[in-house]
DSSP file (Angstrom, degrees, kcal/mol; ACC not computed):
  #  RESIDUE AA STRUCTURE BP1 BP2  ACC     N-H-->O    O-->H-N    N-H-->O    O-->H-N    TCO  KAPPA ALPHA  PHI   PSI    X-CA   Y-CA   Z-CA
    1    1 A X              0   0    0      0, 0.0     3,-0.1     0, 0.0     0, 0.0   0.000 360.0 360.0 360.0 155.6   11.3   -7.0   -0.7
    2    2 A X        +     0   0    0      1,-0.2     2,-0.5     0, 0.0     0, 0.0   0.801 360.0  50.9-110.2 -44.1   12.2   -3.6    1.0
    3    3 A X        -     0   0    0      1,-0.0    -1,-0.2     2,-0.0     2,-0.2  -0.834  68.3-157.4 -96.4 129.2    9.1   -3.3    3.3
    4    4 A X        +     0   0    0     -2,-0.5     3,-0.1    -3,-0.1    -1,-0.0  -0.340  15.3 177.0 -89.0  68.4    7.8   -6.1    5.8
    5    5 A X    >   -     0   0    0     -2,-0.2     3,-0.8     1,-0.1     2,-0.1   0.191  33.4-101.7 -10.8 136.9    4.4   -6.1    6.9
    6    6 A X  T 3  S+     0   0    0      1,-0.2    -1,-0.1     2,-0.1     0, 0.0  -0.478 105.8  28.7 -57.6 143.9    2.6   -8.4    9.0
    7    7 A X  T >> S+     0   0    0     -2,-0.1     3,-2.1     1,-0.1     4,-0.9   0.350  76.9 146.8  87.5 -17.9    0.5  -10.8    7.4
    8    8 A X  H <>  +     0   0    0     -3,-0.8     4,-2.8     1,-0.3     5,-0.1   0.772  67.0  51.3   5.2 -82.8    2.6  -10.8    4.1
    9    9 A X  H 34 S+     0   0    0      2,-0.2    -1,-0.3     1,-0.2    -3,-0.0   0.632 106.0  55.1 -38.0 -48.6    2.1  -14.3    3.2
   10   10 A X  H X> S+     0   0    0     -3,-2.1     3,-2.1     1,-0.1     4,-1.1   0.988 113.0  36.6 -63.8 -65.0   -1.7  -14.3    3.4
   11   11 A X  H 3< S+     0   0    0     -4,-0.9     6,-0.3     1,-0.3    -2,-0.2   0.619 116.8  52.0 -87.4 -11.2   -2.5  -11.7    1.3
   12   12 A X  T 3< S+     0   0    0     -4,-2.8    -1,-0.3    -5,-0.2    -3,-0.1   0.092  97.1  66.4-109.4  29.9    0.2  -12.3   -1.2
   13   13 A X  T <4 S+     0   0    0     -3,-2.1    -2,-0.2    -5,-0.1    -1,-0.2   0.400  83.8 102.6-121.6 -43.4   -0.8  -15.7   -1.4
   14   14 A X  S >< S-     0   0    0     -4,-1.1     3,-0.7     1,-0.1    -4,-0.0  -0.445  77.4-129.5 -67.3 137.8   -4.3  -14.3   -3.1
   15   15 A X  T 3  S+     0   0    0      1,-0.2    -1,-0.1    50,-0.1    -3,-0.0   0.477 102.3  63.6 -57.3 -26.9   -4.6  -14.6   -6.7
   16   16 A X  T 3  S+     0   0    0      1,-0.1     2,-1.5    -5,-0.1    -1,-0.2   0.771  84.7  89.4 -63.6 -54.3   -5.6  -10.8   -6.9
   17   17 A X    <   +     0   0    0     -3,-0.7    -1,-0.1    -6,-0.3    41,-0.0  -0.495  54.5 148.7 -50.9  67.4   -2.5   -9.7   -5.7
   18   18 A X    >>  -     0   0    0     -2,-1.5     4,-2.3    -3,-0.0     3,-0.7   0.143  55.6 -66.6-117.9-171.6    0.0   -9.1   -7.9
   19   19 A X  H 3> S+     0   0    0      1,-0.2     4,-0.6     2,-0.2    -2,-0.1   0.596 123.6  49.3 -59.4 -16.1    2.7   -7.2   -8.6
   20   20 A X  H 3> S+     0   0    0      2,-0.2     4,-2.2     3,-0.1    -1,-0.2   0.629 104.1  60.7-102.7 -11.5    1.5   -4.1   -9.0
   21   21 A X  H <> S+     0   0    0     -3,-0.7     4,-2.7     2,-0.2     5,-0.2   0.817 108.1  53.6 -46.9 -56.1   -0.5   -4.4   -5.8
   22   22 A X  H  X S+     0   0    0     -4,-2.3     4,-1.0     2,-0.2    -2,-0.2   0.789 105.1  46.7 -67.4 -34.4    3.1   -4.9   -4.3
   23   23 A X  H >X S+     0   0    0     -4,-0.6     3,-1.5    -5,-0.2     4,-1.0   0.944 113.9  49.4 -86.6 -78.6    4.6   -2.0   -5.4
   24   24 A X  H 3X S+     0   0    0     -4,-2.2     4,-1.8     1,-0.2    -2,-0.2   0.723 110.1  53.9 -40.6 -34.0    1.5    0.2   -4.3
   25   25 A X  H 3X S+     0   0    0     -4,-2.7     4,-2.1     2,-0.2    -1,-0.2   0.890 106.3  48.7 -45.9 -61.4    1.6   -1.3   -1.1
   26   26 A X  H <X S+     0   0    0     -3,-1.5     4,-0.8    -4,-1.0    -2,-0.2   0.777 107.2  57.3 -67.5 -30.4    5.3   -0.5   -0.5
   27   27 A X  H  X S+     0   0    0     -4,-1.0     4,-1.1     2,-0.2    -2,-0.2   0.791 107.6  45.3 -53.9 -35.3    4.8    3.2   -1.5
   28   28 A X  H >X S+     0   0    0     -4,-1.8     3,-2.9     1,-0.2     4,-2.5   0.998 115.2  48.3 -87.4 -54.6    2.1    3.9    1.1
   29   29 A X  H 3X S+     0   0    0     -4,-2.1     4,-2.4     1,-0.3     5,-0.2   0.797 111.4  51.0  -4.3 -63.4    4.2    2.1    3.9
   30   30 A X  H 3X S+     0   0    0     -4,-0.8     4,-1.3     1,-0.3    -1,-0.3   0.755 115.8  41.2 -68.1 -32.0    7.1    4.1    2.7
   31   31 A X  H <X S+     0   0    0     -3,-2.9     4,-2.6    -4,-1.1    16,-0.3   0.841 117.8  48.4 -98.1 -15.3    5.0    7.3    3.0
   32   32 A X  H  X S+     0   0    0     -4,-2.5     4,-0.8     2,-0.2    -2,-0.2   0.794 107.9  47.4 -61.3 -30.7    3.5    6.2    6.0
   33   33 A X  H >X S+     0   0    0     -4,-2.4     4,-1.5    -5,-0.3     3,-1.4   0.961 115.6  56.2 -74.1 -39.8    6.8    5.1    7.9
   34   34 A X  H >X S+     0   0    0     -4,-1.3     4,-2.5     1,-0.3     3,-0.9   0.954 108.0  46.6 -55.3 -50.3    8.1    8.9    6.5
   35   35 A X  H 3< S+     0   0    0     -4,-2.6    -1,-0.3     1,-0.2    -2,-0.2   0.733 111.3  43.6 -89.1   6.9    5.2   10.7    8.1
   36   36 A X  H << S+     0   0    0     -3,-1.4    -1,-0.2    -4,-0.8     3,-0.2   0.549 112.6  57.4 -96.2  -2.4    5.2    9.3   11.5
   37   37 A X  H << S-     0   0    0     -4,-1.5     2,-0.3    -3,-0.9    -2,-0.2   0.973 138.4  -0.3 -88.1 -61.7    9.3    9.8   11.1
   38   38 A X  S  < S-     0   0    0     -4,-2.5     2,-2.1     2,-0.1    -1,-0.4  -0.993  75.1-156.3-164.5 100.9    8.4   14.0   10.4
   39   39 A X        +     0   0    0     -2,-0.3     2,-0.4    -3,-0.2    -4,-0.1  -0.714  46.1 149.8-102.2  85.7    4.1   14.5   10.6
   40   40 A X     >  -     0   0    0     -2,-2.1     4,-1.4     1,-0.1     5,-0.2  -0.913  62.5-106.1-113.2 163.7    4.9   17.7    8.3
   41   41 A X  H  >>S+     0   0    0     -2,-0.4     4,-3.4     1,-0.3     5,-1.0   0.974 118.4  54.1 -51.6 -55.9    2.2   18.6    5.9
   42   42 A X  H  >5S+     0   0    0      1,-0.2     4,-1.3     2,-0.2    -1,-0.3   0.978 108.1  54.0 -60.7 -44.0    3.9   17.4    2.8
   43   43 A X  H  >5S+     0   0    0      2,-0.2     4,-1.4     1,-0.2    -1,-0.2   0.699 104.4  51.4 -38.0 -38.4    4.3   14.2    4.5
   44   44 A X  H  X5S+     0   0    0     -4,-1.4     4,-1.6     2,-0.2     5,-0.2   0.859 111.3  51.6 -98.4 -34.4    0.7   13.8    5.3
   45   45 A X  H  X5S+     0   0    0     -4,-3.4     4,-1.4    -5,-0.2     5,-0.2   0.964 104.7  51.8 -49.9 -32.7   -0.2   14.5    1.7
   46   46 A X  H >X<S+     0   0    0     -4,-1.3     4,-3.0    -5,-1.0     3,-0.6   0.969 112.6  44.9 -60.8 -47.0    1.8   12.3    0.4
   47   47 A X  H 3X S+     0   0    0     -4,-1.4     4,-2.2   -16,-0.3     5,-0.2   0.995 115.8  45.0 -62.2 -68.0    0.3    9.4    2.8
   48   48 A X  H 3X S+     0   0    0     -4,-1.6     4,-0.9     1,-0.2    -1,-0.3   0.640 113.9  55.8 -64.8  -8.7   -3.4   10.2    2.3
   49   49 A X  H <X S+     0   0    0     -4,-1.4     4,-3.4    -3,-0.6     5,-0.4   0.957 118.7  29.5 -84.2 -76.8   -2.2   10.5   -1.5
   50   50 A X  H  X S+     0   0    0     -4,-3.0     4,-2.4    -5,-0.2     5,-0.2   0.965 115.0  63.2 -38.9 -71.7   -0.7    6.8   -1.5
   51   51 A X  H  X S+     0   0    0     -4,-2.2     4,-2.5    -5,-0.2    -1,-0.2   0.808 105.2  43.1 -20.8 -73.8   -3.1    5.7    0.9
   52   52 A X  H  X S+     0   0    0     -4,-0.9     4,-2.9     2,-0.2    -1,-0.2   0.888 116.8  49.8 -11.8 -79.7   -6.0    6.4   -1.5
   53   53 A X  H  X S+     0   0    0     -4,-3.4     4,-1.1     2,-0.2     5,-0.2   0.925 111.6  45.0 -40.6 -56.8   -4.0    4.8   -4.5
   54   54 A X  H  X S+     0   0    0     -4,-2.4     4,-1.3    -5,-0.4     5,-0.3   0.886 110.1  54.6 -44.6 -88.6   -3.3    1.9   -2.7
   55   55 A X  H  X S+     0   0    0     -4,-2.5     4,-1.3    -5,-0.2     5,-0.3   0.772 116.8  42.5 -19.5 -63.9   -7.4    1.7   -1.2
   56   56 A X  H >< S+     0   0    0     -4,-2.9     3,-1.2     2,-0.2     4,-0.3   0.818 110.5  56.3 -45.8 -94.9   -8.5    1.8   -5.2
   57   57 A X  H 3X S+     0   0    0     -4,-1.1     4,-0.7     1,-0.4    -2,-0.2   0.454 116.5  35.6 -46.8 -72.0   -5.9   -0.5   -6.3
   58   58 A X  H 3X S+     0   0    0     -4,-1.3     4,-2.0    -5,-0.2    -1,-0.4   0.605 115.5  47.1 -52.0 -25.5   -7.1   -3.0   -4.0
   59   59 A X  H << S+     0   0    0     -4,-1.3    -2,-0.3    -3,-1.2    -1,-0.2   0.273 116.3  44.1-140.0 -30.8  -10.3   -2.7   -3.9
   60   60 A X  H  4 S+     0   0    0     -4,-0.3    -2,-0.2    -5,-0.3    -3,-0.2   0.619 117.0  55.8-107.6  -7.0  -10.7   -2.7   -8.1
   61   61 A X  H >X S+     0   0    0     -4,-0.7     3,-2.8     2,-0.1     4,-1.1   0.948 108.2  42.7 -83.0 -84.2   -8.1   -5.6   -7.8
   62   62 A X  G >< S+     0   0    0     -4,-2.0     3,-1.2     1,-0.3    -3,-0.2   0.890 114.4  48.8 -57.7 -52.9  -10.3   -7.6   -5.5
   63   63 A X  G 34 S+     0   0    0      1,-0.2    -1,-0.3    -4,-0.2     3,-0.2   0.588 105.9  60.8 -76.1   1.9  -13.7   -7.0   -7.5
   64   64 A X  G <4 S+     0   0    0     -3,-2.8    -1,-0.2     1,-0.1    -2,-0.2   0.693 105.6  42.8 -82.9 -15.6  -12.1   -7.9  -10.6
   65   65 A X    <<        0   0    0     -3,-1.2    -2,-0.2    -4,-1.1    -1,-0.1  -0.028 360.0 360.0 -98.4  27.6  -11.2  -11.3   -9.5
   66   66 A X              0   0    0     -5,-0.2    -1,-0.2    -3,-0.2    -3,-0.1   0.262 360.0 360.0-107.1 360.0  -14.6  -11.7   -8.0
C-alpha cells in the first residue's frame, strides 16, 4: 500500500470496503498531502475534486451494504 492512514485496519476490515474504496482513498490523500505541500489553486481543485469522489464512493458504498 503507498499511503498510510490511521485507523487502516478498522475501516478495511468492513465488508463495504473494497478495493475500489482503496484506490479512491489513496487518490484524495495523495491530493491532499500535494496541496498542503504547494496550497496553489490547481491543487485545491484537485483535492475538493477527489475529496467529493471519495465522500460519494463511500457513502453509496456504505448504504449499499446496509
Amino acid at each position: 500500500m503507498q499511503a498510510g492512514f490511521a485507523n487502516t485496519s478498522v475501516v478495511r476490515n468492513k465488508q463495504w470496503f473494497d478495493h475500489e474504496s482503496v484506490q479512491a482513498k489513496i487518490l484524495y490523500v495523495d491530493a491532499l498531502n500535494c496541496f498542503n505541500h504547494c496550497k496553489s489553486l490547481e491543487n485545491r481543485e484537485n483535492l475538493c475534486m477527489y475529496k467529493s469522489q471519495y465522500k460519494k464512493l463511500i457513502k453509496k458504498k456504505r448504504n449499499a451494504h446496509k
